[in-house]
C-alpha positions, 0 to 999 in steps of 0.5 A: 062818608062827607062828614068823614072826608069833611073832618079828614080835609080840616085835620089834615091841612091841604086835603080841602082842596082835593077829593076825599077819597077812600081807596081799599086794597092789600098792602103788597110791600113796606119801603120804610117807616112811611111808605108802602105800596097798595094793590087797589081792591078792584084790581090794577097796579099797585099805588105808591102811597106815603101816609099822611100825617107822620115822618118816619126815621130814613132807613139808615138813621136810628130807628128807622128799621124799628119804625119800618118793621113796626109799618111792615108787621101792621099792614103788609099782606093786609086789608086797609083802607086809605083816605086819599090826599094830594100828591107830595114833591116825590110822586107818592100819593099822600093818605091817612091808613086805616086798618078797620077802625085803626089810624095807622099814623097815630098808632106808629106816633103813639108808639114812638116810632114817628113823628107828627108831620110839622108844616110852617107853625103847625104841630102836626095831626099826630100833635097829641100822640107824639106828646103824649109818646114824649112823655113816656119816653117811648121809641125814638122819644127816648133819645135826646139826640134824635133827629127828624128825617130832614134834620138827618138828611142835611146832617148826613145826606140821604140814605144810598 
C-alpha cells in the first residue's frame, strides 16, 4: 500500500503533503460528471467526494448529462474504493475512484466524457487518456466548439 499511496502522491501533484488514504464504500448518489456521495464501509455519513484528476461538463453544458449518466451507470449503488486527497476550494473531498482495478477518471477521460484536470503548465493525470480520446474524436472531443467547465462558467455563468 506505501508504494501506492507513493505513486498516487507523484501522479497527482498536491497529494504529497496530505495522507494517502484508502477510503471503501457504496456510492449512494451521482450529482454530476464529477461528484458523488460515498456512504463509507464502516458506517456513518455519507462523504462528499469530487474525483480527483479529470473536470467533467457543468450539467447544463453540453455533455454534461451524458458525462453525469456515464459516472451514474459505473459507480452508483456500487463497491468503490477512493484514494483519498486534500480537500477543493468548495469542501469536497478530492480522490482518485476505484471500481476493483478500474480508474474511474481515466475510464470517463478515455471515453470523451471529461477532461484531464489542467494546473498551471500541467496537462493533467489523464494527459495520455484525454489525447488519445482526441484522436478518436470520441464524446465531447468530437465538438470543436467545446468548452471547459471554467471556460463555460465565465461565458455563461454557473448552472441554476
Amino acid at each position: 500500500m506505501k508504494r501506492v499511496c507513493l505513486l498516487v502522491a507523484v501522479v497527482f501533484a498536491g497529494l504529497a503533503a496530505s495522507p494517502c488514504l484508502a477510503l471503501q464504500g457504496v456510492v449512494t448518489r451521482v450529482s454530476d460528471g464529477d461528484t458523488l456521495w460515498l456512504r463509507p464501509q464502516g458506517g456513518g455519513r455519507p462523504v462528499k467526494l469530487r474525483v480527483q484528476g479529470i473536470d467533467a461538463p457543468e450539467l447544463c453544458q453540453p455533455w454534461g448529462r451524458e458525462s453525469h449518466d456515464r459516472l451514474r451507470e459505473l459507480v452508483l449503488a456500487r463497491a468503490v474504493r477512493v484514494v483519498e486527497g486534500p480537500y477543493d476550494d468548495h469542501g469536497r473531498r478530492l480522490g482518485r475512484l476505484l471500481r476493483g482495478d478500474v480508474d474511474i477518471g481515466a475510464q470517463l477521460v478515455r471515453e470523451g466524457l471529461a477532461w484531464s484536470y489542467r494546473w498551471r503548465s500541467h496537462p493533467g493525470p489523464y494527459a495520455v487518456e484525454e489525447r488519445a480520446a482526441r484522436a478518436a474524436r470520441r464524446g465531447l472531443f468530437a465538438d470543436p466548439a467545446a468548452m471547459t467547465p471554467r471556460a463555460f462558467r465565465r461565458a455563461h455563468g454557473p448552472c441554476t
